[in-house]
C-alpha positions in Angstrom: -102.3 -65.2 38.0 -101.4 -63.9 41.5 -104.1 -61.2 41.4 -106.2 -65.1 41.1 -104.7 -66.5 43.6 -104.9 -62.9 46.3 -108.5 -63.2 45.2 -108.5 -60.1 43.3 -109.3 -60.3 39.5 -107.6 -58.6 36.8 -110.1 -56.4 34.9 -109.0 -58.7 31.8 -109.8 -61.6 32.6 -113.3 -60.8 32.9 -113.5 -58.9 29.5 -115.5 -60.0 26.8 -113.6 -58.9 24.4 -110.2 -60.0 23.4 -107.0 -57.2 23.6 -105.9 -55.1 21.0 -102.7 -55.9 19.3 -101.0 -52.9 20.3 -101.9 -53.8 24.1 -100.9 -57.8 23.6 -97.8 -57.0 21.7 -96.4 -54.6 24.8 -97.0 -57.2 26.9 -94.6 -60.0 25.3 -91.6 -60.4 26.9 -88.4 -61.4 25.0 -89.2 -65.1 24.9 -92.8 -64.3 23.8 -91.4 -62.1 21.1 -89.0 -64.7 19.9 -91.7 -66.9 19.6 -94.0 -64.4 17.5 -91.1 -63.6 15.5 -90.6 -67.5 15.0 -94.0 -68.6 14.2 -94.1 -65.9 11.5 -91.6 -67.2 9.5 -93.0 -70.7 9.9 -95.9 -69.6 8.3 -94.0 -67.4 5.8 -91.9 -70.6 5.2 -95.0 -72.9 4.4 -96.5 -70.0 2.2 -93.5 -70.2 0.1 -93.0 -74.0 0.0 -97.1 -74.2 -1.2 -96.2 -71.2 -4.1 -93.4 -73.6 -5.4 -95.2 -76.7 -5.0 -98.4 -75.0 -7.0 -95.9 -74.0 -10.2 -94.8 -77.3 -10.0 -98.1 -78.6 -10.4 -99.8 -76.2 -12.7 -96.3 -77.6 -14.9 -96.2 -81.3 -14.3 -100.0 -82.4 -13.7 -102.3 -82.9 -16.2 -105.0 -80.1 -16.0 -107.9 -82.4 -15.1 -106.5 -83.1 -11.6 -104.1 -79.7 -11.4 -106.6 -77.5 -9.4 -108.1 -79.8 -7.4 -104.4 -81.1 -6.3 -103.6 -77.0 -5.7 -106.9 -76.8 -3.7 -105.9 -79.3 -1.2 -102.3 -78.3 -1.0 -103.6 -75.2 0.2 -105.7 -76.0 3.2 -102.5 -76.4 5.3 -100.7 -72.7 4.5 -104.3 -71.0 4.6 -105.2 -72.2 7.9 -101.3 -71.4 9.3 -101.9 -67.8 7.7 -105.2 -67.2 9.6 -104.3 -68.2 12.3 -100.8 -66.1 12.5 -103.0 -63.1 11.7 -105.4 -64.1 14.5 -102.0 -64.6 16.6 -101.1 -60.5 15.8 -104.5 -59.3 16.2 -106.9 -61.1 18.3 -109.5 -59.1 17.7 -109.9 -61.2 14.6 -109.7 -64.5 15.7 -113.6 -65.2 14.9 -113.5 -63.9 11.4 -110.3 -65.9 11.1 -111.4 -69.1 12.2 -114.5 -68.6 9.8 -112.3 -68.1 7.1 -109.9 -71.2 7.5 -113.3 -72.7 7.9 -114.7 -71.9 4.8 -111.9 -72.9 2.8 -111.4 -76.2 4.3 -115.2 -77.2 3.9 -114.4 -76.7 -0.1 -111.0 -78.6 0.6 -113.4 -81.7 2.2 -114.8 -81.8 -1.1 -112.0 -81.1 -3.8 -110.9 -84.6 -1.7 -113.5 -86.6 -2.5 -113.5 -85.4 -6.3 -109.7 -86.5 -6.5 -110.3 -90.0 -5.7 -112.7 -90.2 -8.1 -110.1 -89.0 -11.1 -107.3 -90.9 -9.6 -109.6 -93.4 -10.7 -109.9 -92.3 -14.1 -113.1 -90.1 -13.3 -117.1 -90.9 -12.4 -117.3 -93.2 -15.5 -114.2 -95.4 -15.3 -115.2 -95.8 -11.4 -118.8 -96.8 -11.9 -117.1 -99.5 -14.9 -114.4 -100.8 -12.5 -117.0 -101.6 -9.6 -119.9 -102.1 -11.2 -120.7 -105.4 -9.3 -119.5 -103.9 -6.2 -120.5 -101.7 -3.2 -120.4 -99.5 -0.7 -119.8 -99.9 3.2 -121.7 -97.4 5.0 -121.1 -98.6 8.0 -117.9 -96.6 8.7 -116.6 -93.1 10.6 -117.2 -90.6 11.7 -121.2 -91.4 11.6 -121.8 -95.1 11.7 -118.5 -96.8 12.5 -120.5 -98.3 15.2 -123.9 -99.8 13.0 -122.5 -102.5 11.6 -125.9 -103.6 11.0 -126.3 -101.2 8.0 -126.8 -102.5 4.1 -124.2 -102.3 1.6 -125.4 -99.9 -1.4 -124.5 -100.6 -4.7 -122.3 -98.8 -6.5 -124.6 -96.8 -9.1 -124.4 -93.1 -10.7 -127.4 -92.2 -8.3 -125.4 -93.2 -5.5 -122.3 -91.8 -6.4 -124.1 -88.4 -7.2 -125.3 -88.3 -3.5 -122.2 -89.0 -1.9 -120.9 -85.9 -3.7 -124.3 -84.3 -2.9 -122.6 -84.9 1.1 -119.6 -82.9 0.8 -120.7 -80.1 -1.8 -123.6 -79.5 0.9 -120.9 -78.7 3.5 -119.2 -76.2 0.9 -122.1 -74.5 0.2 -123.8 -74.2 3.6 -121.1 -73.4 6.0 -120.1 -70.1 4.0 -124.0 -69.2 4.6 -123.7 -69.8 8.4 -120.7 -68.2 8.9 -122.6 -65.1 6.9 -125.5 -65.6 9.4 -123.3 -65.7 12.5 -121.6 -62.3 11.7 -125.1 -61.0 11.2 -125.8 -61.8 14.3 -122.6 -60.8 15.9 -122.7 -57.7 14.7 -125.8 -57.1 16.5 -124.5 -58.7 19.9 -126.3 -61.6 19.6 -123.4 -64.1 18.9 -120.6 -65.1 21.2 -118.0 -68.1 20.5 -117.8 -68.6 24.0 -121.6 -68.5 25.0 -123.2 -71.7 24.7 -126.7 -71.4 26.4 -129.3 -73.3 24.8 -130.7 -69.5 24.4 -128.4 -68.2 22.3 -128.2 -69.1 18.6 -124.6 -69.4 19.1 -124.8 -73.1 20.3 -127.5 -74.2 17.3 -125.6 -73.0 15.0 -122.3 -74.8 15.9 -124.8 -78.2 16.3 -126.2 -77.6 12.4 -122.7 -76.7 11.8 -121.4 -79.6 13.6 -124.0 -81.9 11.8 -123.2 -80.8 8.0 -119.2 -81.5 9.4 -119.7 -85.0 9.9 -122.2 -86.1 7.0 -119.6 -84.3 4.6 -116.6 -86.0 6.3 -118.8 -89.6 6.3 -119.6 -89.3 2.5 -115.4 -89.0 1.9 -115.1 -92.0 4.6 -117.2 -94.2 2.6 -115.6 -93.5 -0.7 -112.1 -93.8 0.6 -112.7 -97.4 2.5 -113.7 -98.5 -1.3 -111.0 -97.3 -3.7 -108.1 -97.2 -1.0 -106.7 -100.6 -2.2 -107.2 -99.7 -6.2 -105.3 -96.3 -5.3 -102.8 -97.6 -3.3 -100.2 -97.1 -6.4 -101.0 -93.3 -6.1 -100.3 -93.3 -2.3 -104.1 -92.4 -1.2 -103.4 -93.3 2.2 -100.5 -91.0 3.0 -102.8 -88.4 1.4 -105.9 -89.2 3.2 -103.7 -89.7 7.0 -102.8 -85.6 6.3 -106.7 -84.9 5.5 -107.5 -86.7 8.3 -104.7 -84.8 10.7 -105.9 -81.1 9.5 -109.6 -82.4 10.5 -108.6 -83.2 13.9 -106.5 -80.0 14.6 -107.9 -77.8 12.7 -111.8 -79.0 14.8 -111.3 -81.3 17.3 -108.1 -79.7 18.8 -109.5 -76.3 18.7 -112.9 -77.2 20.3 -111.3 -79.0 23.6 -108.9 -76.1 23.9 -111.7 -74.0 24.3 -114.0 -75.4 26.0 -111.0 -76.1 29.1 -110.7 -72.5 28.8 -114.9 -72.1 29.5 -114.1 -74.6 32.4 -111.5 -71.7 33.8 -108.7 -75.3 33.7 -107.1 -72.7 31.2 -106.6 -69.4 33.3 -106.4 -66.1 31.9 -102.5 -64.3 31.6 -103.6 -60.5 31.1 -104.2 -58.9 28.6 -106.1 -62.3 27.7 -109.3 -63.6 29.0 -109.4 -67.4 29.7 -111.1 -67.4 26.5 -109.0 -64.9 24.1 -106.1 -67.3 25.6 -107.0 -70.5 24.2 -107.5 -69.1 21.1 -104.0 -67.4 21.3 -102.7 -70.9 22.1 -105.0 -72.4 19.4 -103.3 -70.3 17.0 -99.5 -71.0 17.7 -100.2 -74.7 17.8 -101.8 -74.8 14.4 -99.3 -72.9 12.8 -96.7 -75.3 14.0 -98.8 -78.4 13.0 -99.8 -76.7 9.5 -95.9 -76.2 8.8 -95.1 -79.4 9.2 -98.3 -80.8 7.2 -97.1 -78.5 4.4 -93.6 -79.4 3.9 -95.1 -83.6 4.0 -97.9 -82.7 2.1 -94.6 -81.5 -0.5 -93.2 -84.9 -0.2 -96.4 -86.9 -0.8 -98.1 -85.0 -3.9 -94.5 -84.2 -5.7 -94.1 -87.9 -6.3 -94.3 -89.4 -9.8 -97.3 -92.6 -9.4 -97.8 -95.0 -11.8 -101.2 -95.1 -13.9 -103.5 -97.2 -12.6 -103.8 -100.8 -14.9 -106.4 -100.0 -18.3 -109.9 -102.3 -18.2 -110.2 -105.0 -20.0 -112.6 -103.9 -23.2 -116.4 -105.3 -22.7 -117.2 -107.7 -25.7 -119.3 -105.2 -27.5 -116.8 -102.1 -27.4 -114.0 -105.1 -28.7 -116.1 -106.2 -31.3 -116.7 -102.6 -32.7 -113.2 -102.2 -32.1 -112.4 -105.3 -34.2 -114.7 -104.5 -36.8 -113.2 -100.3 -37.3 -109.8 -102.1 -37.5 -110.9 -103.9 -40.5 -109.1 -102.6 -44.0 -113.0 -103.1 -45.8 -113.9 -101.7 -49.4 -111.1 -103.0 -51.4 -108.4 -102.4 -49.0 -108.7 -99.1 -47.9 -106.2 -97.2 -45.9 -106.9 -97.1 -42.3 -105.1 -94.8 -39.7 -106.1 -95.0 -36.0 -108.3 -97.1 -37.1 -110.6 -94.8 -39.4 -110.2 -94.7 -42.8 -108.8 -91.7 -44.8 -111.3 -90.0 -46.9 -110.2 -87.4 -50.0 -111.5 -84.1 -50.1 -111.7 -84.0 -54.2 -113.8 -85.4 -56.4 -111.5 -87.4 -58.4 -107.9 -88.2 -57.2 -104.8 -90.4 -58.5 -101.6 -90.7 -57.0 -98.8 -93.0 -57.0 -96.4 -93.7 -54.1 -93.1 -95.9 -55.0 -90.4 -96.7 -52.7 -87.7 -99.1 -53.1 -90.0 -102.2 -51.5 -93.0 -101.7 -52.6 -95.4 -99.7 -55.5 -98.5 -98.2 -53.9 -101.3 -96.9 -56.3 -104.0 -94.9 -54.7 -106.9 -93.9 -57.2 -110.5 -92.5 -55.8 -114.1 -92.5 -57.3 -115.7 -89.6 -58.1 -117.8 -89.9 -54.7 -116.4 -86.0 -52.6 -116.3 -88.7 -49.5 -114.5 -91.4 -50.9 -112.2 -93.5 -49.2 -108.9 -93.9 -50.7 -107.9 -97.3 -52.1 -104.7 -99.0 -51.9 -103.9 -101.7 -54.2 -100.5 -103.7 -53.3 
């Protein structure tokens, strides 16, 4: 800082590379080190709070909804863990921040599959809004075009809203994969973004499969939000929401203040490897507190949402199962009871009633009670 301001430069601060730990951890003073040694166990804390809050589940939820309830629970301790081990070695920030990445593009879409079981899954859904539809005119896309259609609610539809976010799963892993290919042959920088470098089309494509994954979850939350409100889907889409914006928005201004030089470099840090060092220490802050309210939200006992009403069909064939036909034959839960032998008699008494039971010689026949 006053090498800056003498107008001489510290060799850091124009390195392209970030500093080793060895060299960043000499450099802390004893506030710095508190502050390591206090992040750390923020992020050891919110590992430990997710373990217990993932036994809890795995106990208590049914196993339809138990991983995909784990999965999201998770987003906020994994991203606090990478980025405390891109904190302590910031060499690793890029393969850090393409892990947290990673993980949260599968998150964006374990999200969307839970609100379609707290509804009771794809077919109960479809049933309950059959004669509905969707607004598509909402964030992060289209928010603005409220000129758009509404689109009915249909399995084709449904299937490519899901389509939206498994796209995002599936295709960020394989850019990240591409980026390190090209890193590793100095052809990738985070922090060049000429229109000559594949750095800056990647991060548009990237940027572009971010927000149709994040508009298919939009559209499906502004439609079930009142139905779920029993199961407290607001609460748990507000925390979504919040690791989206720090875990992308937050990170991206940070660093491009940083390209602008507003963030200076502190040797051993660049301008660069500084905002992702500060980055780092604000999302494990933010992540701890997401994971303990994340603990509160999704450890609540909800009640079931309200059954349908049967169609007339399925209660006429319900109706008609319920019957006691051929003589009065026994029905439990609402089938009959068959015998397995040829030929069977037996006779029940109790101090009510006399119940004789007698068969034909039919192997399938239903057993008959006569009162």
């Amino acid at each position: 800082m006053d090498g800056e301001a003498n107008g001489t430069l510290d060799p850091s601060c124009g390195a392209s590379e970030p500093p080793y730990s060895e060299e960043l951890l000499r450099s802390l003073d004893l506030p710095g080190r508190f502050l390591f040694a206090t992040l750390t166990l923020m992020t050891l804390i919110a590992i430990l709070v997710f373990i217990e809050e993932a036994v809890y589940i795995y106990r208590k939820i049914p196993s339809s909804k138990r991983s995909i309830i784990i999965w999201i629970n998770a987003a906020a301790p994994v991203i606090s863990t990478t980025s405390c081990i891109g904190m302590w070695i910031p060499r690793s920030t890029m393969f850090t921040d393409f892990t947290a990445g990673i993980f949260f593009a599968i998150v964006i879409h374990k999200f969307l599959m839970m609100m379609i079981k707290e509804c009771g899954g794809q077919k109960l859904l479809l049933r309950r809004f059959e004669k509905s539809h969707f607004t598509i005119s909402t964030g992060p896309c289209c928010c603005c075009c409220l000129c758009l259609p509404r689109v009915p609610i249909t399995r084709q539809t449904l299937f490519w809203l899901k389509v939206g976010t498994f796209q995002f799963a599936v295709f960020r892993p394989v850019l990240v994969f591409l980026s390190i290919v090209l890193w590793s042959n100095d052809n990738y920088l985070l922090d060049n973004l000429s229109p000559k470098e594949p750095a800056l089309w990647i991060n548009i494509f990237m940027g572009v499969l971010t927000l149709t994954a994040l508009w298919a979850v939009g559209i499906v939350f502004r439609k079930v939000r009142t139905l779920l409100t029993c199961k407290n889907i607001i609460p748990k889409f507000a925390l979504y929401q919040f690791i989206v914006v720090l875990n992308h928005l937050q990170t991206v201004i940070i660093r491009m203040l940083a390209t602008q030089r507003i963030i200076p470099c502190a040797p051993p840090l660049s301008s660069t490897a500084r905002a992702s060092y500060i980055a780092q220490q604000l999302l494990i802050m933010e992540m701890f507190l997401i994971t303990v309210i994340s603990r509160v939200i999704y450890r609540r006992k909800y009640h079931d949402l309200e059954p349908l009403e049967c169609t007339d069909e399925e209660a006429r064939d319900k109706k008609q199962t319920s019957k006691i036909i051929l003589n009065g034959a026994v029905v439990e839960d609402g089938l009959p009871k068959f015998c397995n032998k040829p030929s069977c008699s037996a006779v029940a008494g109790s101090s009510a009633q006399e119940s004789v039971y007698s068969c034909t010689t039919n192997s399938h026949c239903p057993c008959q009670n006569n009162f």
